[in-house]
C-alpha positions in Angstrom: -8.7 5.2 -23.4 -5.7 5.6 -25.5 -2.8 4.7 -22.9 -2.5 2.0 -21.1 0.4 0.3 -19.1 0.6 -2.9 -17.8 2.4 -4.0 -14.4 2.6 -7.8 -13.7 4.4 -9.7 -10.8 7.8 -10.9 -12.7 8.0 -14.2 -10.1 4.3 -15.9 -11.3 4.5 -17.4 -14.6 0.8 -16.8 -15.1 0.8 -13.3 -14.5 3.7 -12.8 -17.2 1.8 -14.9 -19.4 -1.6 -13.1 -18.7 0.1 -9.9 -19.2 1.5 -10.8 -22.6 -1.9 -11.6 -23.3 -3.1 -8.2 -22.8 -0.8 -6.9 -24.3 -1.5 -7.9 -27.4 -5.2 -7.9 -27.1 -4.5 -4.0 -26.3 -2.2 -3.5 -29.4 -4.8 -5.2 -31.6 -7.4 -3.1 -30.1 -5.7 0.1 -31.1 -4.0 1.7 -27.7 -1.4 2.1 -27.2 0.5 0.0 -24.6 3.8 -0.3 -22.3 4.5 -3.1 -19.9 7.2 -3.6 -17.4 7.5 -5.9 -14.1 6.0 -4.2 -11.0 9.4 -4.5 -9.3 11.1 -2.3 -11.8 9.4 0.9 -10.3 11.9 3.3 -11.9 11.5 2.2 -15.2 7.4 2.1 -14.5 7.0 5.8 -13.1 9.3 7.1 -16.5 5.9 5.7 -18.3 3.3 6.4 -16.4 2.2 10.6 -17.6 -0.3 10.7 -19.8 -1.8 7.1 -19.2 -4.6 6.7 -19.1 -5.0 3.1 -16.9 -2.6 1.3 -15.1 -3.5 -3.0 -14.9 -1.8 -4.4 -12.2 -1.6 -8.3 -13.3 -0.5 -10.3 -9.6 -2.2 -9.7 -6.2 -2.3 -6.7 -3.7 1.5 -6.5 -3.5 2.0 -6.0 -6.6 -0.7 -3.5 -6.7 0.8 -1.5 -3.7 3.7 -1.4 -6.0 1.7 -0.2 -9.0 0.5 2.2 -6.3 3.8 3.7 -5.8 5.1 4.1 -9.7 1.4 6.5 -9.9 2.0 8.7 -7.1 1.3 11.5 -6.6 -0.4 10.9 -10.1 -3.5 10.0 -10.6 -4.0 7.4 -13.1 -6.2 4.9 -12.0 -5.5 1.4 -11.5 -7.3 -2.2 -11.8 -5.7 -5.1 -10.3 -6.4 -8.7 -12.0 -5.9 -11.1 -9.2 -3.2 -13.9 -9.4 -2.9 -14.1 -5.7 -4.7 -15.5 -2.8 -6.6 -12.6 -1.2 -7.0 -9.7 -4.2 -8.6 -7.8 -1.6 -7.7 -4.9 -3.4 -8.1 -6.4 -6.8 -10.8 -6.2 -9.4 -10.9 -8.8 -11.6 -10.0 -12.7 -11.8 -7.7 -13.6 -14.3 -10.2 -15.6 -16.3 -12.7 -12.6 -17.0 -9.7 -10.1 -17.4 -9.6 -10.3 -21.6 -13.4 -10.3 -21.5 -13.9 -7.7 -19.6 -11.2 -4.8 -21.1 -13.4 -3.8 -23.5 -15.6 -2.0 -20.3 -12.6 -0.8 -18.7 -11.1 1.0 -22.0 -14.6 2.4 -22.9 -14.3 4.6 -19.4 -17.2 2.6 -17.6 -17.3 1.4 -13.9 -17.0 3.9 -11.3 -13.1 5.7 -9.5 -12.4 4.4 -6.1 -10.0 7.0 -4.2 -8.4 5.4 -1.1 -6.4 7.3 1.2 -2.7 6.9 1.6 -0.4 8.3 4.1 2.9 10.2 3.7 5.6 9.5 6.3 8.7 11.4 6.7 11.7 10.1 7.8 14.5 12.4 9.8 17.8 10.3 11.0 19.0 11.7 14.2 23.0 12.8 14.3 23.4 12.9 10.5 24.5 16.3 10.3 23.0 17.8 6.9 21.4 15.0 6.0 18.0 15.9 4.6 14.5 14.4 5.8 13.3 11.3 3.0 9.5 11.4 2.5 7.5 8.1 1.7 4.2 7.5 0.1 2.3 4.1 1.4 -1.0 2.9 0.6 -1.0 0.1 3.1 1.3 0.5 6.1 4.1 2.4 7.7 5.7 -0.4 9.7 8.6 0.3 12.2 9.6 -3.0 13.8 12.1 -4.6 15.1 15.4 -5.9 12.7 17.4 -8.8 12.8 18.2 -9.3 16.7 15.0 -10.6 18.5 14.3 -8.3 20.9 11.3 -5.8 21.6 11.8 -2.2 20.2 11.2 1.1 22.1 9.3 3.3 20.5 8.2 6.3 21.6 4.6 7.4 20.4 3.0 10.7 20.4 0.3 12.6 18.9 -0.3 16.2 17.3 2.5 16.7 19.5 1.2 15.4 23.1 3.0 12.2 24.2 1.0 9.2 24.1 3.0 6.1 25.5 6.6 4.2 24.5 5.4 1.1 23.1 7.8 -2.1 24.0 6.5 -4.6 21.5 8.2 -5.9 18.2 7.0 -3.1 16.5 4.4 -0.6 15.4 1.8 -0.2 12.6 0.4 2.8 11.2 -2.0 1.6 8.3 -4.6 2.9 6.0 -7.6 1.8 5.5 -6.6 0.0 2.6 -4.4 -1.3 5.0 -6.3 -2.5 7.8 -7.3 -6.3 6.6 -3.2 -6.7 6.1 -1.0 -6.8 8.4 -2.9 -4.4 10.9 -5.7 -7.2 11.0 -3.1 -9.9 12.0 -2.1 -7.3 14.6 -5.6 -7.1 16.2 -7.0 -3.8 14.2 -10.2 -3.7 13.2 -11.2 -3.3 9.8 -12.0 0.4 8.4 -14.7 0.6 5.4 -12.4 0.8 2.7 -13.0 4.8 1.2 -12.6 6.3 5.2 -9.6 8.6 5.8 -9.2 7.6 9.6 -6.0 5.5 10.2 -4.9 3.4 12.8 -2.2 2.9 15.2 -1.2 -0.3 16.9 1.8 -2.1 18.7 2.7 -5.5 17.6 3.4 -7.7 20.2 3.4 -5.6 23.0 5.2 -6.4 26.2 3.9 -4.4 29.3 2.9 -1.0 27.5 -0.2 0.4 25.9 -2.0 -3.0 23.8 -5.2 -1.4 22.6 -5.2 -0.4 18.5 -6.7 3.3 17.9 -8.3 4.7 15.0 -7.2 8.4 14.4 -8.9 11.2 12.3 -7.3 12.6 9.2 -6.3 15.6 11.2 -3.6 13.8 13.4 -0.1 13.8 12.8 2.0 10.8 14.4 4.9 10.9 15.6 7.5 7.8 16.1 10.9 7.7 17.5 13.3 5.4 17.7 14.6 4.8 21.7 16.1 1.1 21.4 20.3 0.5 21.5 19.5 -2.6 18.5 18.4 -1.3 14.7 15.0 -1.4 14.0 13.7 -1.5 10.7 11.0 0.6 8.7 8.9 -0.7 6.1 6.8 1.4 4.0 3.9 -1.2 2.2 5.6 -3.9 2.7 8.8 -3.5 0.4 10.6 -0.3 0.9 12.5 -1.6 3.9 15.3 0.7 5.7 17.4 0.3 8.5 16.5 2.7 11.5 19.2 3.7 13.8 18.3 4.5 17.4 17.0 8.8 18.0 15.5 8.4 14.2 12.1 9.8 14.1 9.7 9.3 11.4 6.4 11.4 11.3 2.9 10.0 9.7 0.1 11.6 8.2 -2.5 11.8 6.2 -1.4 12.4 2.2 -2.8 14.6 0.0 -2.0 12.0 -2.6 -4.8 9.2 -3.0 -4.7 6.0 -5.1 -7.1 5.5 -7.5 -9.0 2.2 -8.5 -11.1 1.6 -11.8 -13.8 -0.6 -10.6 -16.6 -2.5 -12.5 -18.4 -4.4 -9.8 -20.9 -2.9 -7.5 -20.2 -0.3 -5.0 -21.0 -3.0 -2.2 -18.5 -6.2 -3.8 -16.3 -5.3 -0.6 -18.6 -6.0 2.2 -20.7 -9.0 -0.2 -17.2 -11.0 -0.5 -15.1 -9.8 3.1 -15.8 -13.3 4.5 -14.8 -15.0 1.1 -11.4 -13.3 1.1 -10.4 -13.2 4.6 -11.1 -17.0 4.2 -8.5 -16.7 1.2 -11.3 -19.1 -0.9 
């Protein structure tokens, strides 16, 4: 590997630190190598053609945002965990310096998760153009700041499912589905499938029950509340959703890619561990 950028969580001490540290050990190793804080995604995604390996130097938030400086590139990523889950990171931060030397000599093995476009239209905006979003986790739309139940109305490949009356709804990955879809009662999907789920948070007299949909379906969500609701797209793209905006989810051509090292079966082997956060 020739290229390599590094992405670290600007609000943990450690992780700038640790960062710094791999920094250097890259430099003296004879990459070359960029850094920047994982919240400055603009400045990231101007860096990201032609290298070779992002590391992602926090937990899975600040991978999802390394996540979203790649796409719909294809550089793989490593996460070194800082956090308290890592469920989607690689390596602790004490073996991080000794193991680089097997990441940057191309070993280990490409793990392509799915991710999920959703597009975004805002009802009586008149020329206003359709926003498109990218999210490896979730797609959340939820209620905003007033505490009362959204309406949303739910349908599928174009039938009409139900109008959930809950605080919100999820539509998660795989990836996704030990975040906030597993606090919300989803099940957890093997971590490489392409199915997604759907789920109401909360709900309040409608449809309860979480679904797992093929990669072939196309979801559709609209806003039917007076109040603003919100959408979040993986946690920190967060927008305000008038009532009559609709916003459309589906499977991505785009994937994220992990650089792995441990064994194909780490996931399964250390589930209990991290859902215990230990």
């Amino acid at each position: 590997m020739q290229r390599v950028g590094v992405l670290y969580h600007p609000m943990i001490e450690a992780a700038c630190t640790l960062a710094k540290k791999l920094q250097e050990f890259l430099a003296d190793s004879g990459v070359s190598v960029w850094i920047c804080s994982a919240w400055e995604g603009e400045k990231a995604r101007a860096q990201v053609d032609d290298t070779d390996l992002i590391l992602s130097v926090g937990g899975d938030g600040t991978i999802l945002r390394a996540a979203q400086a790649v796409v719909p590139g294809l550089t793989p990523i490593t996460g070194i965990n800082l956090g308290k889950l890592g469920f989607m990171t690689e390596l602790s931060a004490d073996e991080a310096v000794d193991k680089l030397p097997v990441l940057l000599a191309g070993e280990g093995w490409i793990d392509e998760r799915a991710m999920l476009e959703a597009e975004l239209v805002a009802t009586g905006q008149e020329g206003e153009p359709s926003r498109m979003f990218y999210a490896l986790n979730d797609v959340v739309v939820a209620r905003g700041a007033i505490a009362r139940v959204v309406y949303v109305e739910a349908s599928i490949n174009g039938e009409p499912l139900t109008t959930y009356k809950s605080d919100g709804v999820i539509v998660a990955t795989a990836t996704g589905s030990t975040g906030y879809s597993l606090s919300a009662g989803g099940p957890i999907l093997y971590p490489e499938a392409k199915e997604f789920l759907l789920l109401p948070i909360l709900p309040h007299l409608s449809l309860a029950y979480p679904m797992v949909l093929p990669s072939t379906a196309v979801v559709k969500l609209r806003i039917a509340t007076a109040h603003q609701a919100t959408l979040s797209i993986d946690g920190h793209i967060n927008l305000p959703l008038p009532t009559g905006t609709t916003i459309t989810v589906k499977h991505s051509s785009n994937k994220a890619r992990f650089l792995r090292i441990h064994s194909e079966s780490f996931f399964y082997s250390s589930l209990e561990q991290r859902l215990k956060g230990r």
